[in-house]
LUMPA-109368 format. One line per 3 residues: number of its first residue (from 1); for each residue x, y, z of N, C-alpha, C, CB. Coordinates in steps of 0.001 Angstrom, whole numbers, plus 500000, padded with zeros to 6 digits. Glycine has a CB too. Layout:
! LUMPA-109368
NUM	X:Y:Z:X:Y:Z:X:Y:Z:X:Y:Z; ...
//
This chain:
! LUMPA-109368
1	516677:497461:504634:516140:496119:504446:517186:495094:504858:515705:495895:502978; 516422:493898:505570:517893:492952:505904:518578:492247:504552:517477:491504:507051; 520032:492493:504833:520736:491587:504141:519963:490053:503522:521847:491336:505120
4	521354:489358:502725:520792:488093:502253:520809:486859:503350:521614:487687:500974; 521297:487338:504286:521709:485788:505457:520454:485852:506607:523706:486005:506618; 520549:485240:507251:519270:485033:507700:519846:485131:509269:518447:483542:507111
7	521397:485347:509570:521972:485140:510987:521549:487153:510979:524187:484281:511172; 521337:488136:510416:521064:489061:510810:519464:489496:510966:521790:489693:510155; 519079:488082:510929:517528:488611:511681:517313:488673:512884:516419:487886:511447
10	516453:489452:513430:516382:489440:514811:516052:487864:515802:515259:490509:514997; 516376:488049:516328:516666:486534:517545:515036:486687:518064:518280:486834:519368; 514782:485615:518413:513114:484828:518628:512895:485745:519786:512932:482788:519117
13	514019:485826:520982:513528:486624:521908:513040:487936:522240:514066:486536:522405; 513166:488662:520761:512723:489914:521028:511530:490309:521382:512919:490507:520221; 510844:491259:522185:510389:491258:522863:509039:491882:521781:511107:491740:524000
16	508299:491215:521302:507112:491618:519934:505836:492222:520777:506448:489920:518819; 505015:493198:520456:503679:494000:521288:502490:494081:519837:504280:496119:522052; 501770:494074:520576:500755:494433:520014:500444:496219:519643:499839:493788:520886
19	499998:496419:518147:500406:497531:518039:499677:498572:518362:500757:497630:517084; 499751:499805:518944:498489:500748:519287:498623:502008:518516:498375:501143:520897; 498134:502803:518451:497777:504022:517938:498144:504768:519622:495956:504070:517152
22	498848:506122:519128:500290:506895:519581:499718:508383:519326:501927:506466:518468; 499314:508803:518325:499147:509911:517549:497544:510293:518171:499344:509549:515773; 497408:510915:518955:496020:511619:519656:495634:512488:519503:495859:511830:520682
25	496484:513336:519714:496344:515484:519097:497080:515667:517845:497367:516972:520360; 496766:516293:517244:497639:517339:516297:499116:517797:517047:496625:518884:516020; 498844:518361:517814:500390:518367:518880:501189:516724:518472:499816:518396:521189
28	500703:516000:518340:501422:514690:518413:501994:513913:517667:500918:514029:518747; 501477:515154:516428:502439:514784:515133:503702:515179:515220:502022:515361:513857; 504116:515935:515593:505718:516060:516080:506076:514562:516030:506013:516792:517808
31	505680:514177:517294:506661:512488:517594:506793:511389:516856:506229:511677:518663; 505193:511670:515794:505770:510931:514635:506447:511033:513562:505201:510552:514231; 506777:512197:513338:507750:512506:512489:509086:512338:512744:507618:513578:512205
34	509203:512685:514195:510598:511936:515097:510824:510919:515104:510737:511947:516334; 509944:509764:514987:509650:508641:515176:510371:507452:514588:508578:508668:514927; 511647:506829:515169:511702:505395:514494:510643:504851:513445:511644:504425:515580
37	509754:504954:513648:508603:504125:512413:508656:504644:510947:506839:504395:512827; 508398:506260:511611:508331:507592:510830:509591:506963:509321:509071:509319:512157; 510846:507191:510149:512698:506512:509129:512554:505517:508852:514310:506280:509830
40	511708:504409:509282:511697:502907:508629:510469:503422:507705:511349:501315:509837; 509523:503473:508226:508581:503283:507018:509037:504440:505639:506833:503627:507663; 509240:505512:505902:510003:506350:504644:510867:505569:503713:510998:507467:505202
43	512169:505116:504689:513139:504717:504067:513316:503364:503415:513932:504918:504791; 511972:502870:503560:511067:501268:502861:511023:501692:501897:509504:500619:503249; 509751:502808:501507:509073:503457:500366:510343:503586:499439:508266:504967:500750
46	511393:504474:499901:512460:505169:498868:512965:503796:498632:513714:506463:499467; 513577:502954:499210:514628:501807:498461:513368:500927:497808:515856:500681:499769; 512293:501347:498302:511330:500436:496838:511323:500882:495402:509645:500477:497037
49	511176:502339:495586:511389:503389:494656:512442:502876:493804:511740:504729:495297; 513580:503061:494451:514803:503110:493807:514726:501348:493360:516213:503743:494936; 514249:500803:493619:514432:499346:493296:513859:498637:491572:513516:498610:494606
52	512596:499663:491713:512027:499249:490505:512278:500704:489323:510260:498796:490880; 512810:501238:489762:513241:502267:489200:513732:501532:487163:514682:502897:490462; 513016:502069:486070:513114:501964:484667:512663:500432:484552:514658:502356:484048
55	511845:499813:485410:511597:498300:485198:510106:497971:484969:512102:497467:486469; 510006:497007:484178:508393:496966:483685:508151:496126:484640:507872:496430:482104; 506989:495735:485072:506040:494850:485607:506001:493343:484842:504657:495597:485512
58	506465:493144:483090:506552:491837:483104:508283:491496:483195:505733:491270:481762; 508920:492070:483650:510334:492028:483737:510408:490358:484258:511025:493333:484878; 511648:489384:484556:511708:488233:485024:512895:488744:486342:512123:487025:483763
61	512084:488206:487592:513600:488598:488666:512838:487533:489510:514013:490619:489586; 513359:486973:490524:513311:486246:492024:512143:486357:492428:514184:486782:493155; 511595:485125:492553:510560:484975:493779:510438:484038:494411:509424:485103:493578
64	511081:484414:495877:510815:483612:496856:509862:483005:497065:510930:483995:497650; 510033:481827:498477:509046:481032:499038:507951:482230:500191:510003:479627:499930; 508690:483281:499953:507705:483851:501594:507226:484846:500067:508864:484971:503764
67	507488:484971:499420:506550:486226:498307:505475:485120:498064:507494:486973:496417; 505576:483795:497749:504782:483108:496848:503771:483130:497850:505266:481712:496210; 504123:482604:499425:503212:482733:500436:502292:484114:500549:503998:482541:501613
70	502790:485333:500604:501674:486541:500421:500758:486638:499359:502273:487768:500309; 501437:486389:498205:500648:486283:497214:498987:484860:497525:501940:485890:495931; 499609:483921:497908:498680:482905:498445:497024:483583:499351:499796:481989:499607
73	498341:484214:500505:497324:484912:501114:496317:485917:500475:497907:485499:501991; 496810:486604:500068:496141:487857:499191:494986:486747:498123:497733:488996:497994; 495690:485414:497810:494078:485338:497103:493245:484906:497614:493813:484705:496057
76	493885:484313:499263:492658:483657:499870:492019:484877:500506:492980:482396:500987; 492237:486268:500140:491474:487687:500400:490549:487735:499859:491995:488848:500099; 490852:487074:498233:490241:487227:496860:489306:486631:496967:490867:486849:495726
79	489948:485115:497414:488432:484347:497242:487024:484186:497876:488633:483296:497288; 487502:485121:499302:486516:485500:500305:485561:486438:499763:487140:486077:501496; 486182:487177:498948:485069:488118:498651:484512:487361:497391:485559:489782:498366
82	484800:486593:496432:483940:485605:495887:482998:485043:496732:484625:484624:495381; 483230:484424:497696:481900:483517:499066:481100:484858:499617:482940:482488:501009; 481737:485538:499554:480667:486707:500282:479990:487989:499733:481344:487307:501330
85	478688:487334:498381:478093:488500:497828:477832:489835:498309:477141:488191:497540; 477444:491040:498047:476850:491972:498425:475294:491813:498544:477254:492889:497674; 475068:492278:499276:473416:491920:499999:472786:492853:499578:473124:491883:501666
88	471395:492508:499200:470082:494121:498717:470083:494722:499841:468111:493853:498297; 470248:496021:499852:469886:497272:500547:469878:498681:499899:470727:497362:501582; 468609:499497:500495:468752:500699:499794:469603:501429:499747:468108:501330:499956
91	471187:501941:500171:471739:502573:500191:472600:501826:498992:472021:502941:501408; 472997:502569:497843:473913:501870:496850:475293:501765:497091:473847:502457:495649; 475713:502721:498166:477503:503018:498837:477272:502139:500095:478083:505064:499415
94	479154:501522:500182:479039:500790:501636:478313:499390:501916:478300:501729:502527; 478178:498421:500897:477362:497616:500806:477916:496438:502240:477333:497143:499159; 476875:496154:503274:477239:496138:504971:477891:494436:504408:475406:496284:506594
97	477855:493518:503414:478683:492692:503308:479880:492300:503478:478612:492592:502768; 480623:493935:503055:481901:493929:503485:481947:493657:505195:482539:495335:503008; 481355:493747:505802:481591:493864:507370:481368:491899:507781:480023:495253:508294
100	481058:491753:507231:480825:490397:507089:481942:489606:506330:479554:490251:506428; 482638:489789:505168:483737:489600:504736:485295:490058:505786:483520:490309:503458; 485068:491159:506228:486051:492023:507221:485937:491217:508415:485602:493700:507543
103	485278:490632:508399:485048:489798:510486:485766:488231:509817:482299:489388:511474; 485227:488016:508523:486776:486594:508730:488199:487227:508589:486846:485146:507174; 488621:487908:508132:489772:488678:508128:489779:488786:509666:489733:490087:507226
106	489281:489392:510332:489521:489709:511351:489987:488577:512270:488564:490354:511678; 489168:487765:511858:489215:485950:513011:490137:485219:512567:487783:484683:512951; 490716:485558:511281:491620:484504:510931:493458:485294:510442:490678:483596:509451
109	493192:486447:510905:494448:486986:510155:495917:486443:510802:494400:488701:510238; 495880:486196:512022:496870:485739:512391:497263:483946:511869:496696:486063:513813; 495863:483386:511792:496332:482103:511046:497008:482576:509324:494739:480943:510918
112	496815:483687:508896:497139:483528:507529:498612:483800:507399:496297:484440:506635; 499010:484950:508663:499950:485680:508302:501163:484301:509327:499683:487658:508813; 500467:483638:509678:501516:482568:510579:502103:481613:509048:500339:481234:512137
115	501323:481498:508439:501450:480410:506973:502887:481414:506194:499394:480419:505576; 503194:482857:506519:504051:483399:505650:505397:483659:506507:503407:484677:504988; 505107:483219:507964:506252:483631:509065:506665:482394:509322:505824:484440:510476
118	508150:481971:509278:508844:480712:509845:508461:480341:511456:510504:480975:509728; 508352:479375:511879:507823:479009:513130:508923:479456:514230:507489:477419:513150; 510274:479395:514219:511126:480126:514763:510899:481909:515456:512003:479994:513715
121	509622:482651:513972:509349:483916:514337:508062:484279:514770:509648:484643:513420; 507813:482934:515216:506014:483067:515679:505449:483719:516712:505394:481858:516024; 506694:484319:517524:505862:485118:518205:505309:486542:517629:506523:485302:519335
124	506416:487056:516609:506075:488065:515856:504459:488297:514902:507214:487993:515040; 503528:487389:515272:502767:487235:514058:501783:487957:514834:502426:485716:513357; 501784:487870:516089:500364:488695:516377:500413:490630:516263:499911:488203:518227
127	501824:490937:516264:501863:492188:515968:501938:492594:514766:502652:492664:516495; 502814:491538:513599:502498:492196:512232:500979:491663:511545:503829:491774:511146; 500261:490600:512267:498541:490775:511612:498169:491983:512010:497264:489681:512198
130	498889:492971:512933:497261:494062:513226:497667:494813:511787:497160:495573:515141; 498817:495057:511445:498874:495554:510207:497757:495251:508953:500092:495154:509868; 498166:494008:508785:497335:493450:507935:496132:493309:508364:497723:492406:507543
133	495497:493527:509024:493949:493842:509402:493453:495508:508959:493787:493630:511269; 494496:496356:509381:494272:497629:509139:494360:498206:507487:495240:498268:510035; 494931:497119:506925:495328:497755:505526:493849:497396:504409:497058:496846:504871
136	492670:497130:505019:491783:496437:503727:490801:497263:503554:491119:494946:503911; 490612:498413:504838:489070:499699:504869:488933:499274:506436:487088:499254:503555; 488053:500191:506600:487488:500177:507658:486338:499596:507586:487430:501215:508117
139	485574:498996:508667:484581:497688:508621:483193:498344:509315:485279:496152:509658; 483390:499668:510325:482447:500329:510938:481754:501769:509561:483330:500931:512556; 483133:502097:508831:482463:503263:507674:482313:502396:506310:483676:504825:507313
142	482791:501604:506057:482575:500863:504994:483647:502267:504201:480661:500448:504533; 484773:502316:504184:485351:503217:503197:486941:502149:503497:485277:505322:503670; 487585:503051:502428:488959:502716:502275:490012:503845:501497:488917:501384:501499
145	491363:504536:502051:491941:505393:501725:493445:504896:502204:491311:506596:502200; 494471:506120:501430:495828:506026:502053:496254:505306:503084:496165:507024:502396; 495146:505852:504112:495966:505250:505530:496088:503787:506061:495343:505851:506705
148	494854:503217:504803:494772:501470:505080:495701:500943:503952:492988:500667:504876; 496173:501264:502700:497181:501588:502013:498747:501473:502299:496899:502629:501831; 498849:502345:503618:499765:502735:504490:500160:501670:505609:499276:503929:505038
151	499211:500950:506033:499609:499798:506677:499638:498621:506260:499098:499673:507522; 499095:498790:504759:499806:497358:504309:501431:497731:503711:498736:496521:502867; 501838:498728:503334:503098:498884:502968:503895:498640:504372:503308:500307:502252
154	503709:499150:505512:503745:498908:507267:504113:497456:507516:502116:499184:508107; 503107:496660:507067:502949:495061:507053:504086:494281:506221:501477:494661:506363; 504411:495024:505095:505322:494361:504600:507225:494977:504728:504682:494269:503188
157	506890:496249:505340:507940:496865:506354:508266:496119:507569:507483:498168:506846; 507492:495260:508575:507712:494714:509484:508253:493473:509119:506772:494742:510185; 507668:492756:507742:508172:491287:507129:509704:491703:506703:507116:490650:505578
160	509887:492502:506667:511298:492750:506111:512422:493023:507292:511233:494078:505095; 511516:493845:508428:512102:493834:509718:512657:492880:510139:511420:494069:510546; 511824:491664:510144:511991:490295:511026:512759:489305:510210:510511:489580:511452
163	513535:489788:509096:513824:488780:507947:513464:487591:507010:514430:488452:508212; 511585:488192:506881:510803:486942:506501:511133:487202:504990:509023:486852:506980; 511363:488809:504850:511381:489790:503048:512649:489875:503358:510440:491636:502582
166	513812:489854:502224:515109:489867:502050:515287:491540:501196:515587:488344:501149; 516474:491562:500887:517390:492458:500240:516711:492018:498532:519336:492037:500675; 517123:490940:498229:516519:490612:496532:515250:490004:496144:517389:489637:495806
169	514227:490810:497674:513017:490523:497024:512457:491817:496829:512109:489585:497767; 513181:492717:496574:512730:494092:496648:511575:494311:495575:513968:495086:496403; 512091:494036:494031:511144:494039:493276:509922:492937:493216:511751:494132:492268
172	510111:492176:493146:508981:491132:493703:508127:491729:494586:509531:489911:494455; 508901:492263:495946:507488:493029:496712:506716:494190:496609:507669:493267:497814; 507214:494787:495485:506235:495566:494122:505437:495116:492964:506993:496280:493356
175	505841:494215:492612:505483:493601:491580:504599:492467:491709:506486:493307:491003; 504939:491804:492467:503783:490833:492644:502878:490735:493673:504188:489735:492634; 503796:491305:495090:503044:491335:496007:502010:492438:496038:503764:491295:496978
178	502055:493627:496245:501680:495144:496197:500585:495021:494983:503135:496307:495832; 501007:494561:494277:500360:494749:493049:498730:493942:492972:501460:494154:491909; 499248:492845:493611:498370:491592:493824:497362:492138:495195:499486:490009:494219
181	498156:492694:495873:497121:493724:496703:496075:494792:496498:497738:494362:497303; 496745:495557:495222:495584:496729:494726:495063:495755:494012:495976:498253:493816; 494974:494753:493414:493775:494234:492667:492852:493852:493338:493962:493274:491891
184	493499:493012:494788:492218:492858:495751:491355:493486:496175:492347:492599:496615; 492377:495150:496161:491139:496182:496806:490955:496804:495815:491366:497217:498047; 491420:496793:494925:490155:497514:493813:488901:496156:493663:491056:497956:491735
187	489011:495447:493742:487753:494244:493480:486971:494239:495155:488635:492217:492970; 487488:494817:496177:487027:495462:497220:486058:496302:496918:487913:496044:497837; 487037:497508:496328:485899:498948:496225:485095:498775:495302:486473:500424:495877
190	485008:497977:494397:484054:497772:493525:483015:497309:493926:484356:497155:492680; 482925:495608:494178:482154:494587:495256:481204:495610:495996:483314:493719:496494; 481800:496299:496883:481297:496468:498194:480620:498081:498298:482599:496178:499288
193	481103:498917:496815:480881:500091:496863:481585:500617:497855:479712:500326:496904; 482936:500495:498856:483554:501334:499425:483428:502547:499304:484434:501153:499314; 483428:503712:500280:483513:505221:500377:485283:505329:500677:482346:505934:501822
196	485914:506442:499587:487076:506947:500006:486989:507385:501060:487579:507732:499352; 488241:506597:501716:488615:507125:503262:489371:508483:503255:489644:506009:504081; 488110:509690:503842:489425:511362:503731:489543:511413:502276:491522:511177:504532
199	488825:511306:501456:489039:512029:499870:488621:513548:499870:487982:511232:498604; 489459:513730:499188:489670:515395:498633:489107:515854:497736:490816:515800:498200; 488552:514580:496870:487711:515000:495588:488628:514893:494941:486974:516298:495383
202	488104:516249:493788:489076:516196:492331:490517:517202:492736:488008:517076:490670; 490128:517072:494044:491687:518050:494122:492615:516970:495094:491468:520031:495151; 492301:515552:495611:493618:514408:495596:493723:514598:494589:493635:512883:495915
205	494889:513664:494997:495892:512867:493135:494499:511540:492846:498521:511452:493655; 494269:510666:494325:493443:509518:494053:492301:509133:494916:494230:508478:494011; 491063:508837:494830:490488:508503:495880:491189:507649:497000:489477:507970:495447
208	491463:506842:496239:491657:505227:496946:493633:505267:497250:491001:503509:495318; 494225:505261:496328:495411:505058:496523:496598:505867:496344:495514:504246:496030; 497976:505224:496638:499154:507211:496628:500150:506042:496125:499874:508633:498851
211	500549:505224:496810:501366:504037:496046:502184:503985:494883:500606:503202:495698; 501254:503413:494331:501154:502887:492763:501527:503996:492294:499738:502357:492077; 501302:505143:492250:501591:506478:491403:503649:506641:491802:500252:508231:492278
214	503661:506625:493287:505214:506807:493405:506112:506003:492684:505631:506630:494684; 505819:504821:493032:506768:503000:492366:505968:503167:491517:506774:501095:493203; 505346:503619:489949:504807:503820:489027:505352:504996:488144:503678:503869:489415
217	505370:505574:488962:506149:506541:488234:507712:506154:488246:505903:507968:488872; 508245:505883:489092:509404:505272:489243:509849:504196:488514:509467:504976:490291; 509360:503372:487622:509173:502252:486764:509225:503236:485612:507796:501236:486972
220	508691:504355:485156:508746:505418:483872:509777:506129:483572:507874:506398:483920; 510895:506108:485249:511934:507064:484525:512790:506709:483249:512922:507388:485497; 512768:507344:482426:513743:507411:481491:513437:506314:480292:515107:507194:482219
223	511794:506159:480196:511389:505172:479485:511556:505985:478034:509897:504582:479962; 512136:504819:477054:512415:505359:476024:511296:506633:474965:512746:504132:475452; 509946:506456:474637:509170:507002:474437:508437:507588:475168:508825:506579:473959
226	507416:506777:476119:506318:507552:476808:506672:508164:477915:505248:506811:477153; 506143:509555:477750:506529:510830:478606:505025:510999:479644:506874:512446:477376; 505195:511792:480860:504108:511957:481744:502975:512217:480851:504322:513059:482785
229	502962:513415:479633:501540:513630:478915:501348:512586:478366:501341:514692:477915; 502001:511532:478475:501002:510184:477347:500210:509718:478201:501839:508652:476596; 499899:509446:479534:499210:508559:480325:497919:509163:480719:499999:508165:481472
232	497316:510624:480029:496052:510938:479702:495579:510964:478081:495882:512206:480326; 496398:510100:477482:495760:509278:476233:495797:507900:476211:496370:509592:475006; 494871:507698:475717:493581:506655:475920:494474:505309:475123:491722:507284:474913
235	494829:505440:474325:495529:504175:473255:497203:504157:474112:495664:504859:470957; 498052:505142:474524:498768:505155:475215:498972:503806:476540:498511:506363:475456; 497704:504095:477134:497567:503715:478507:496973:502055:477946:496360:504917:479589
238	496075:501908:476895:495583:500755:476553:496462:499736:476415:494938:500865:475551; 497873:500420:475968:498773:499568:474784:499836:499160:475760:499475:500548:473270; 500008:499834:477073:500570:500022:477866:500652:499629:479696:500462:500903:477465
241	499252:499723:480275:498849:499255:481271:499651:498024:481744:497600:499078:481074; 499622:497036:481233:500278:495643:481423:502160:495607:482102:500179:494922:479648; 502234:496517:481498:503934:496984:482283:503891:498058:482804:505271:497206:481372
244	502873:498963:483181:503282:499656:484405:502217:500408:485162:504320:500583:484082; 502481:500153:486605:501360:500039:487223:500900:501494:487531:501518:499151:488389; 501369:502688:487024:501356:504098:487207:499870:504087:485858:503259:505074:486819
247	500553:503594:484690:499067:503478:483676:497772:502459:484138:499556:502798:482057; 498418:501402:484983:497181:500725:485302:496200:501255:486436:497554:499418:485639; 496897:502256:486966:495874:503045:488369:495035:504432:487173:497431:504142:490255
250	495612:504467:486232:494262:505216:485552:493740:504804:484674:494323:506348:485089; 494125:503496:483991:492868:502805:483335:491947:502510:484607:493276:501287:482429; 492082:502067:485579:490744:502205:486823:490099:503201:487178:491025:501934:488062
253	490446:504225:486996:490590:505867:487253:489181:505722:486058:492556:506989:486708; 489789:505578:484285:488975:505880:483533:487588:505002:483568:489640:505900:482425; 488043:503688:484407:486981:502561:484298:485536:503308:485356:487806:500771:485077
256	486315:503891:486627:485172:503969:487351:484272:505741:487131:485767:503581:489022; 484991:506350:486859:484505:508045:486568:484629:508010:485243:485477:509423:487232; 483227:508718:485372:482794:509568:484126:483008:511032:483890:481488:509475:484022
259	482885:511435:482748:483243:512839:481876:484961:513149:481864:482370:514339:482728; 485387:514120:481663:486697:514659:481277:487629:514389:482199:486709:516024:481059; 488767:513639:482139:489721:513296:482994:489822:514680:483653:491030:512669:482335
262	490469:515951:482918:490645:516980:483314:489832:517545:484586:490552:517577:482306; 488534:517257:484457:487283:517547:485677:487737:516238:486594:485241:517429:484996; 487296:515151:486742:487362:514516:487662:489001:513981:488461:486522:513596:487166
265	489899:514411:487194:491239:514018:488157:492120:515002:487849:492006:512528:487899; 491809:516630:488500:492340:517326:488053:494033:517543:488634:491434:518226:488105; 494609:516820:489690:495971:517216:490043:496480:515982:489049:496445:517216:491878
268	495678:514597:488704:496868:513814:488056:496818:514832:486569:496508:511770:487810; 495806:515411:486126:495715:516239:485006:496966:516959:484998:494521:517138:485016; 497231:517915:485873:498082:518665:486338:499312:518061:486241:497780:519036:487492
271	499750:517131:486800:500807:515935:486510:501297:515660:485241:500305:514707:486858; 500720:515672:484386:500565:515126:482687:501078:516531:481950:498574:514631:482085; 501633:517395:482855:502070:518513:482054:503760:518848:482698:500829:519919:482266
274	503899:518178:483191:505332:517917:484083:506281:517390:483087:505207:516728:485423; 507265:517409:482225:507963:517438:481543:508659:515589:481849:508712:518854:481754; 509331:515464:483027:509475:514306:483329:509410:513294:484323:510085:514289:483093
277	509468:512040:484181:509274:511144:484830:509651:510643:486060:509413:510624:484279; 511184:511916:486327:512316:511848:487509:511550:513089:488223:514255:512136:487006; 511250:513868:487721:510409:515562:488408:508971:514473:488722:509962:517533:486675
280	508123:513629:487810:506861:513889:488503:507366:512486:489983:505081:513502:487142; 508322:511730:489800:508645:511169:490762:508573:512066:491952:509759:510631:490519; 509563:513076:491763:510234:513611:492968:509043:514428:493463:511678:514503:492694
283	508028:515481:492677:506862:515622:493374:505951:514989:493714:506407:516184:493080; 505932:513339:493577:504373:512425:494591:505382:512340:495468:503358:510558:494078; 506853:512126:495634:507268:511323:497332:506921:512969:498195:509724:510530:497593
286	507229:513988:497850:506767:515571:498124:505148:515485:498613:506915:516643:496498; 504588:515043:497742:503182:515110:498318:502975:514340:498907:502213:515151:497689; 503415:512933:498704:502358:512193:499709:502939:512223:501360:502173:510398:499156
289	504544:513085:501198:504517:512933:502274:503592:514541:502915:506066:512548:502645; 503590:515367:502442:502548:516718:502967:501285:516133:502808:502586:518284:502003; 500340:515257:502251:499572:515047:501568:498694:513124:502630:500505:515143:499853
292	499674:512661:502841:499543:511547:503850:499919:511597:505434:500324:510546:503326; 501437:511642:505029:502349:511027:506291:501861:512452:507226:504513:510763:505920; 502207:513866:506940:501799:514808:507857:500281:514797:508052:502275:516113:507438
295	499470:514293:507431:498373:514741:507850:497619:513848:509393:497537:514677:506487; 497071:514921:509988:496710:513949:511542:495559:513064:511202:496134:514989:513075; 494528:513146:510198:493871:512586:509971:494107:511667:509259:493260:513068:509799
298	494552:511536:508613:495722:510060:508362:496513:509342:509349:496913:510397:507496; 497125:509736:510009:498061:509350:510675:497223:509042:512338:499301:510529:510510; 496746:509633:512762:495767:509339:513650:495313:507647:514237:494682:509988:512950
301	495417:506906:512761:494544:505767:513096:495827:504992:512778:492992:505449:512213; 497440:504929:512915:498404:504175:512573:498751:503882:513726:499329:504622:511766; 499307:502494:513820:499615:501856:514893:501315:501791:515332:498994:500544:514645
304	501851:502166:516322:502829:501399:516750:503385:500284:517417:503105:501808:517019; 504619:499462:517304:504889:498491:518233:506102:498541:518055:504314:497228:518163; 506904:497291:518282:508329:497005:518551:508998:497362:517201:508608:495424:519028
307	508476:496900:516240:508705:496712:515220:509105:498096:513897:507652:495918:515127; 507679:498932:514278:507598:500491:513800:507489:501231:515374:505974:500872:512613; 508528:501660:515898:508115:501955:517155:508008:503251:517475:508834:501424:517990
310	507396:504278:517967:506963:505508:518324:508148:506361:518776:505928:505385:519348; 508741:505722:519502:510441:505933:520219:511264:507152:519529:511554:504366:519892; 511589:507874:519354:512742:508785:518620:514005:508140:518083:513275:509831:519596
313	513625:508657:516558:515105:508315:515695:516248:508372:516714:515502:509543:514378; 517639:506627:516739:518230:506633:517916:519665:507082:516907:518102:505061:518980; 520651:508151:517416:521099:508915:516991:522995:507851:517003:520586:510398:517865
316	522600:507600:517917:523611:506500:518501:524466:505410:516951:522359:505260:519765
//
């Protein structure tokens, strides 16, 4: 992540692209794993990890003028889907509103994401909106999974690239930003009836998200009382949700499925028997990277550019 000075951001002239999708065959996951993008976007995730690491969600730390700006944006996400009901149709999944909500996103993302980039870095804005276009579902299946997930963490990997996100906004861009994001798209998948994008059923960890569980669990290490088995009891998670966002992805969990946690979320079930909070850490960054980052069907629809670039880790 860049330093605190602003003379180690990259210079206006760099040469910014529009981002494409790289990854075609199964053969072609090799190169992204080789991949410059591949070591930035990883090595985002871990120093986020490590950032909020034993810290609650109402903790008091820094927030910048460019956090306050995402957050802005993210509600003018919010408030769009307020203006844009779901429409009667017989199918109860996929409600085609969203595609109608998704086309102003689409027409306006570069005006939003210009409001969070200094005018000095304006040429950069048309390559980090495709991010932020890609991170909300898809607009042709009406679903949403990891991999749109994956490019908004991408999106705010590139803001950090260009020195719009600093070194001491680390927690802030968990906490308020990220956070302020799954609420949008959970009020997404709700709204609109979204279909999980590539769900596994009861054998994912989540329909919708992988996130929140890593920097969630990571917020639990070494919390004085509550251990992994408390967060499949019910008064636990009630009393609790509000500081950490690992309990607040299964009070949603309990809000939207019915019958026995055990049946419908059987690997976080599985999870809840893991002794601790540093082990169930160290097995989601394990899975999601076997579980996301390797998979071609995930990875398939991720974009490269200057920024996350396809290129091979430079050894130099």
């Amino acid at each position: 992540m860049p330093p605190h000075s602003s003379e180690d951001a990259p210079a206006a002239t760099q040469n910014f692209i529009i981002p494409k999708k790289e990854i075609h065959t199964v053969p072609d996951m090799g190169k992204w794993k080789r991949s410059q993008a591949y070591a930035d976007y990883i090595g985002f995730i871990l120093t986020l990890n490590e950032g909020v690491k034993g810290k609650k969600l109402t903790l008091e730390y820094k927030v910048s003028e460019a956090i306050e700006k995402l957050v802005a944006l993210l509600n003018t996400l919010d408030r769009w889907i307020d203006e844009t009901p779901p429409v009667d149709q017989p199918s109860r999944f996929g409600n085609k509103a969203y595609r109608t909500w998704y086309a102003r996103l689409d027409q306006e993302a570069e005006n939003l994401v210009a409001a969070v980039v200094p005018t000095h870095l304006a040429a950069a804005v048309p390559e980090v909106a495709v991010y932020l276009k890609e991170s909300v579902g898809n607009s042709t299946r009406i679903d949403y999974g990891t991999g749109h997930e994956a490019a908004f963490a991408a999106f705010l990997c590139c803001l950090c690239k260009i020195g719009v996100l600093r070194v001491d906004d680390q927690i802030a861009i968990v906490f308020k930003v990220f956070n302020r994001y799954l609420e949008v798209m959970r009020k997404l998948q709700k709204t609109y009836r979204m279909e999980p994008a590539g769900s596994q059923g009861v054998w994912g960890l989540d329909d919708f998200q992988f996130l929140p569980f890593i920097w969630g669990s990571s917020q639990l290490i070494d919390h004085p009382y509550l251990e992994p088995r408390h967060f499949v009891d019910e008064k636990a998670v009630n009393e609790n949700h509000k500081d950490y966002m690992f309990l607040e992805c299964i009070l949603f969990i309990t809000e939207m499925k019915t019958g026995p946690f055990a049946e419908h979320s059987n690997q976080l079930w599985n999870i809840s028997a893991v002794p601790t909070w540093s082990k169930v850490n160290q097995g989601l960054i394990r899975m999601y990277k076997a579980e996301c980052l390797e998979k071609f069907p995930v990875i398939q629809h991720f974009k490269f550019g200057s920024l996350l670039p396809i290129q091979p880790v430079s050894l130099c």
